[in-house]
N, C-alpha and C positions, 0 to 999 in steps of 0.2 A: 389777215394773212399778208404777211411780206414775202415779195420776192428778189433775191438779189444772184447774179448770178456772178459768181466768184472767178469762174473760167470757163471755159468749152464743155470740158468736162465734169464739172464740179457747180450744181445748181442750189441755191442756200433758200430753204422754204422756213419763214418766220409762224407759228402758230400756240394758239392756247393751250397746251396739254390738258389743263384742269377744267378751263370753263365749258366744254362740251358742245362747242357748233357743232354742225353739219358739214364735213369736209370733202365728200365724198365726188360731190360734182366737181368743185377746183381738182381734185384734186385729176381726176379724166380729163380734165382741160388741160393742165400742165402737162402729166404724159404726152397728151397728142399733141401739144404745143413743142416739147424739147424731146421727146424719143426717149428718155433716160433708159441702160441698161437693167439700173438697179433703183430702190427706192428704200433711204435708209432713215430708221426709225430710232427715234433717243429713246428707248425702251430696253430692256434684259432681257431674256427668255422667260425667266420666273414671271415678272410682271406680266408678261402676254400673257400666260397660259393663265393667268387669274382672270385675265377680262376675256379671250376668246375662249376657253374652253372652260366656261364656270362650273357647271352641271358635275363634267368628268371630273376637273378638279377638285370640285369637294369629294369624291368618293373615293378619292387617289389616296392609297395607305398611305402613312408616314413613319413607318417599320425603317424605311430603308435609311430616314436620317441618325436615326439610333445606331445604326450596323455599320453605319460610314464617320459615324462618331462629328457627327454632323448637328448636333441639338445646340448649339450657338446659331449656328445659320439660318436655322429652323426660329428659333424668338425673335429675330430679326423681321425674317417674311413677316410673321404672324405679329411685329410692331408695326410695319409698313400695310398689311392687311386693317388693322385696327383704323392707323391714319383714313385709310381711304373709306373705311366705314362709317370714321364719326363726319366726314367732309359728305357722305352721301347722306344720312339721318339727320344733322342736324345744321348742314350747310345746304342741302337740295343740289350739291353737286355731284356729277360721275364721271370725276378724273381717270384720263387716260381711254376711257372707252369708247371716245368717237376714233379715236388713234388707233385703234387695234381694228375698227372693223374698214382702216385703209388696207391693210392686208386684205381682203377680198374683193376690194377694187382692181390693188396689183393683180392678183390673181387672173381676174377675167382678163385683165389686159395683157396678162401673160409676159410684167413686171418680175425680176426678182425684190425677194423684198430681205432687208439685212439689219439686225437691229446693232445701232451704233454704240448706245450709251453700253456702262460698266457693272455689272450685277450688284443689284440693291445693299446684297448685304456683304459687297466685297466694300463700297464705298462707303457704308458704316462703322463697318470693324475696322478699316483703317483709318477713319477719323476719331474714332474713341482710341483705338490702342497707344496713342500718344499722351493722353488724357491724365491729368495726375489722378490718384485715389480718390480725393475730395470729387474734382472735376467727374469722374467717372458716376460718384453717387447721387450727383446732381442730375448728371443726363437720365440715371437710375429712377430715378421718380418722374424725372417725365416721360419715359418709359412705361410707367406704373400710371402716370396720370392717363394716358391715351389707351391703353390697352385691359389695367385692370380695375379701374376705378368703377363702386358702383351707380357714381352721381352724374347723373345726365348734365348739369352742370360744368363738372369738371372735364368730362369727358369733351363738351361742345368748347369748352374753354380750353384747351388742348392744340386744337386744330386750327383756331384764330388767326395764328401768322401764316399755316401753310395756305389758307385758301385767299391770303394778299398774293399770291405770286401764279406763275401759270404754267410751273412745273412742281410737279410731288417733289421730285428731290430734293431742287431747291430750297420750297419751302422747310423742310425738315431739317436740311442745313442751316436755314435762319432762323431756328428756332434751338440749335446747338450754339448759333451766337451768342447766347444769354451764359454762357458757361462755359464754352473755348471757341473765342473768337478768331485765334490761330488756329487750331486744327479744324473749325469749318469751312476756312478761308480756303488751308492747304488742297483738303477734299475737294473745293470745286474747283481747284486750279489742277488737280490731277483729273479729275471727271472732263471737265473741258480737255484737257490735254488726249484723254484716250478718247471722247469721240471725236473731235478733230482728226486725229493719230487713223484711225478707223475710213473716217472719210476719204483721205488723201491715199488712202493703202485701195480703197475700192474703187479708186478713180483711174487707177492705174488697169483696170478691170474696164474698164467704161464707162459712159456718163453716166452718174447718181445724181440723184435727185434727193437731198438732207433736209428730210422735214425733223428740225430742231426748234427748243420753245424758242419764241419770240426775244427774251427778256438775255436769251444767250446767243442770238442773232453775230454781235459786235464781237465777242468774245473768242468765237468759232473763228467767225474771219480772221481776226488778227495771227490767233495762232495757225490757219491756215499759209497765212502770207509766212509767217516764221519758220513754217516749217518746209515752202517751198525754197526760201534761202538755203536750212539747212538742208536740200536736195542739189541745192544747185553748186554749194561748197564743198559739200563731201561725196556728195556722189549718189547719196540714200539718206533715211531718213530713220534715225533709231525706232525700233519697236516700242510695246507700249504693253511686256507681258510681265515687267517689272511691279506695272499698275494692278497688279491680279492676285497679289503674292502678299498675307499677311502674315508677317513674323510673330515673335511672342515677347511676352515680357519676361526680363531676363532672370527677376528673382520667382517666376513661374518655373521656367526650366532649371532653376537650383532646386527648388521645390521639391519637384518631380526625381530628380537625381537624390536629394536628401534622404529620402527613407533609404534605399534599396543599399546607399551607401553604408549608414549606420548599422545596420542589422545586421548585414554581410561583416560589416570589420569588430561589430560585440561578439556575432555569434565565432569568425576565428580568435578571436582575445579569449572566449572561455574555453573553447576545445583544446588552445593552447597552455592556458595559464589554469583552470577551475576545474572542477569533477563536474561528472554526470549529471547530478542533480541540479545544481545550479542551473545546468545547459536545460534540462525539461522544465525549472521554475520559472526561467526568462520565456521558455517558448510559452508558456500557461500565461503568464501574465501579457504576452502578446497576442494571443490568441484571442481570449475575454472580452480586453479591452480596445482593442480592434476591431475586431468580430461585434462583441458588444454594441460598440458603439455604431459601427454602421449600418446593424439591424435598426437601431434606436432612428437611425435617420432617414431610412426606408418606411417608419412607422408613421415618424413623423409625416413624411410627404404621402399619407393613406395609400401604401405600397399592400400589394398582395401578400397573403401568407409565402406562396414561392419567391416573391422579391425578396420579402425580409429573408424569409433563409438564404437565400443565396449571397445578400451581404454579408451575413453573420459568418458561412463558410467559405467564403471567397474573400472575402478586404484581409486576411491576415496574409495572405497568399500572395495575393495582387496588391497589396502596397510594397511588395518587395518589387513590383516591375514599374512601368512606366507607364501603365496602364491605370486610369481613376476606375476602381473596383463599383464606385457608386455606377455608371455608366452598364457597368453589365447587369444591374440591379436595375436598371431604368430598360434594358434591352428589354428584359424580364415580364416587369411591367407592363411595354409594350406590347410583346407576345399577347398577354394576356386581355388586353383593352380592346388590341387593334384599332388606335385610332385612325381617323380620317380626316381631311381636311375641312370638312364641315361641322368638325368639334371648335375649329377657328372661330365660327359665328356664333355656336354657342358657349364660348367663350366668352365674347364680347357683351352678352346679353347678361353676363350673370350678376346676381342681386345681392350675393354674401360672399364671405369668404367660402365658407362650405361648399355650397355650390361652384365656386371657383375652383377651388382645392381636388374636387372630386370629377370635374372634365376628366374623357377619356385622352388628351391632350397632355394636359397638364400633370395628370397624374405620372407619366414616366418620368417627365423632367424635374418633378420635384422631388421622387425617388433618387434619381443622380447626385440631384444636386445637395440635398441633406444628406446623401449617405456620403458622398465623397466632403463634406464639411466635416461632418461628427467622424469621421475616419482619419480626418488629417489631426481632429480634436484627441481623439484617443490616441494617437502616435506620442501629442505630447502629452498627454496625463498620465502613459508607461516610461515617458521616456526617462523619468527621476527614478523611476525603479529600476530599471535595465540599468543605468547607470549605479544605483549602487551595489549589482553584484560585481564592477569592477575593483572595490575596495576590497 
């Protein structure tokens, strides 16, 4: 444990995240040593509630990521779940969980306690969404190495670089070195910037006590002293809710605009210029092959008989909005599964594809996500026919 103290207000505690001391007494020492107001922790909320509240946690539905159109952020948790699971099995470590039960030291001592770092899989999504296509399906299989692999091998071989270092996130970041060494870079200069950004804003509150890893000790300070200049120049110190916010990729949202555009300017080009018939043979051959196909992707991803229907009569519908029709087909799914988050573990454990495929977990999102593929597939395999009743 390192201790340096930055200012009156602002006390900088150096520690392992990953390797699992005992921090519990330092840590009642320091309290009673500096008084601190508050006691801030490089952790998310999501990550606590995996190490302090495990039990609840796994039985906690996961309905509501489906309804908030949230199953991206959800594969994330459950990558960062994997990591810590293959560093506990076959590293004998248990990252972060001497760290979560300092919160019950705060507690007795009647500590606030305030977690500084940036949500796991805000600082994911923004290091990939820069990521070219190739880069992206790089990260994609390491992805697939740590979370769905059936080889205890691979899986241990996976976790290698994170358990050199003495923060999970860290580590996860230096192992996106291997594929964008700029957009890993960028992520932990924005991560350092928002806990930093965090501490100087709670300091303002009274004296915190920053228990941040070790290996970002130096890192914190500096942008701490930077950012006191930038207090001392302007008067304040910019916010940090910039770091929160991921955009999209811009030929995604052409994407999304593509169908609803096309449909709407064939179907008035025939009301205006073609007879009736034509108008109900373009809608049948939309229908079908639409519908069709995102039944076929619902099937694929072993979707319930109501999922499949529901893609088949909803994606003709719902690729006219903005809305991925495959996603209400996963809601579906969900409904029917109700998984939980201790489908995560048996997830991790599984031996085949089948067995993987057939998680109550996995099963929604793989309804989503095949029905919304073969749905944007059948858009183009009508689109040569829609087009020639313009001739």
């Amino acid at each position: 444990m390192d201790v340096e103290v930055f200012r009156e207000d602002i006390i900088l505690v150096g520690v392992d995240y990953i390797g699992g001391e005992d921090l519990k007494e330092d840590l009642t020492e320091l309290i009673n040593l500096y008084e601190p107001t508050s006691i801030g922790l490089a952790l998310c909320e999501k990550r606590f509630e995996t190490l302090e509240e495990k039990k609840e946690w796994l039985e906690r539905p996961l309905l509501s990521s489906y309804k908030g159109g949230e199953s991206a952020t959800l594969m994330y948790q459950i990558f960062v779940e994997a990591v810590k699971e293959n560093l506990r099995k076959f590293k004998k470590l248990e990252p972060e969980t001497h760290i979560a039960e300092l919160v019950d030291v705060a507690d007795f001592l009647e500590v606030d306690v305030e977690f500084i770092d940036r949500d796991i899989t805000v600082t994911l999504k923004r290091a990939i969404h820069d990521m070219s296509p190739v880069e992206t399906l790089r990260v994609g299989w390491y992805f697939k190495s740590a979370m769905l692999s059936f080889s205890d091998e691979k899986k241990a071989k996976s976790v290698e670089v994170v358990e050199k270092h003495d923060d999970i996130v860290e580590g996860v970041l230096s192992t996106l070195d291997k594929f964008s060494p700029d957009m890993a870079e960028k992520a932990r200069r924005e991560r350092l910037e928002y806990m930093s950004k965090k501490i100087y804003s709670l300091s303002k509150e009274g004296k915190i006590l920053a228990i941040v890893p070790k290996s970002n000790m130096r890192q914190v300070k500096d942008k701490l002293v930077s950012l006191k200049w930038e207090e001392k120049k302007e008067g304040t110190i910019s916010g940090h809710e910039h770091l929160e916010v991921v955009g999209k990729k811009v030929y995604k949202k052409l994407l999304r605009y593509a169908s609803p555009i096309f449909f709407i300017s064939l179907a008035t080009y025939l009301f205006v210029f073609s007879d009736v018939l034509n108008i109900w043979r373009a809608w049948l051959y939309w229908f079908v092959a639409v519908g069709g196909m995102a039944s076929l992707g619902a099937l694929i991803g072993k979707g319930h008989i109501l999922s499949v229907l529901t893609a088949f009569f909803l994606a003709p519908f719902m690729s006219l909005t903005l809305i991925g029709p495959g996603w209400i087909a996963g809601y579906v799914e969900a409904r029917v599964r109700k998984p939980k988050v201790q489908d995560v573990q048996k997830l991790m454990s599984s031996r085949s594809i089948n067995e993987f495929l057939s998680n109550n977990l996995i099963r929604p999102i793989s309804v989503g996500i095949f029905s919304n593929i073969l749905t944007w597939t059948g858009l183009f395999i009508v689109l040569p026919l829609m087009i020639s009743f313009l001739g």
